[in-house]
N, C-alpha and C positions, 0 to 999 in steps of 0.2 A: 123262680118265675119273676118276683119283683125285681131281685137285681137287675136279669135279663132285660126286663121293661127299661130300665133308666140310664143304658145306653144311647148314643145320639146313634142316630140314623144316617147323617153325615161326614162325621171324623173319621169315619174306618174304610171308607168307601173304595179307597185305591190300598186296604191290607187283607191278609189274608190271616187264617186264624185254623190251629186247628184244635179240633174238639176231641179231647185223648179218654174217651169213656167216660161210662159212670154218668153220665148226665142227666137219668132221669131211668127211674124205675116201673115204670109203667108205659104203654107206646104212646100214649096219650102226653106224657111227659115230657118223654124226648122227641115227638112230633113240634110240641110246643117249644120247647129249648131250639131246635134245629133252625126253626121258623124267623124266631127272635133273634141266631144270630144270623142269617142269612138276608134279615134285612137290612142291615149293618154292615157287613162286614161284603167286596168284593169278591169273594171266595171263601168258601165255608170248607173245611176236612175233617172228615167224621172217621172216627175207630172206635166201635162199638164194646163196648166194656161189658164184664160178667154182670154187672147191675142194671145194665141197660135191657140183658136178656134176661133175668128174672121174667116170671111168671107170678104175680100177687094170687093168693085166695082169694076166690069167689067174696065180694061185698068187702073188700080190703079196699076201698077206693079205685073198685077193677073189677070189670067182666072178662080180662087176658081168658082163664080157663077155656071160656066158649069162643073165643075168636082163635086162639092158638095151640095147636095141639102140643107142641112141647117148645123148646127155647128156638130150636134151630127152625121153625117159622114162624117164630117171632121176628128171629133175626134176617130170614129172608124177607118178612113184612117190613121193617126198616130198613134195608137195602133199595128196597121199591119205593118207599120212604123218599130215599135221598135221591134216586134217579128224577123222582117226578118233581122236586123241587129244585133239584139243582146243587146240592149238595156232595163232595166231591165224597168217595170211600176208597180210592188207588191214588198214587201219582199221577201227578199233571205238572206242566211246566204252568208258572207263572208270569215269566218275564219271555222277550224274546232273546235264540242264541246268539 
């Protein structure tokens, strides 16, 4: 979280970056991680890693149990995630052909 914060906001703005999992173990996490680089960075690519769909215990720094019934709508909940902010999860072309 702190590193994420002490990125500039403007060196990255014409690169693209992608995010290879694992970046955060609660949706709350990787909401926040996705966020941070996507202010940064012109194109964000996310691949959702086995950590990223973890489910924490109840009062583990997480209520996941009650918002998601097992991994695989966690993981559609981060997919909706990246849609509504803009965060790419397929290919895309970056440049023109």
């Amino acid at each position: 979280h702190e590193w994420g914060k002490g990125l500039s906001g403007v060196s990255y703005r014409d690169d693209a970056i992608i995010l290879a999992g694992d970046i955060g173990d609660t949706y709350d996490a990787v909401r926040l991680c996705l966020r941070q680089f996507k202010r940064c960075f012109r194109r964000v690519f996310y691949v959702p890693g086995n950590h990223d769909m973890w489910i924490r215990p109840k009062g583990a720094h997480s209520d996941e149990p009650s918002r998601f019934a097992d991994s695989v709508a966690k993981l559609l909940a981060l997919w909706q995630l990246c849609d509504e902010i803009g965060v790419d999860t397929g290919p895309a072309q970056l440049s023109p052909a």
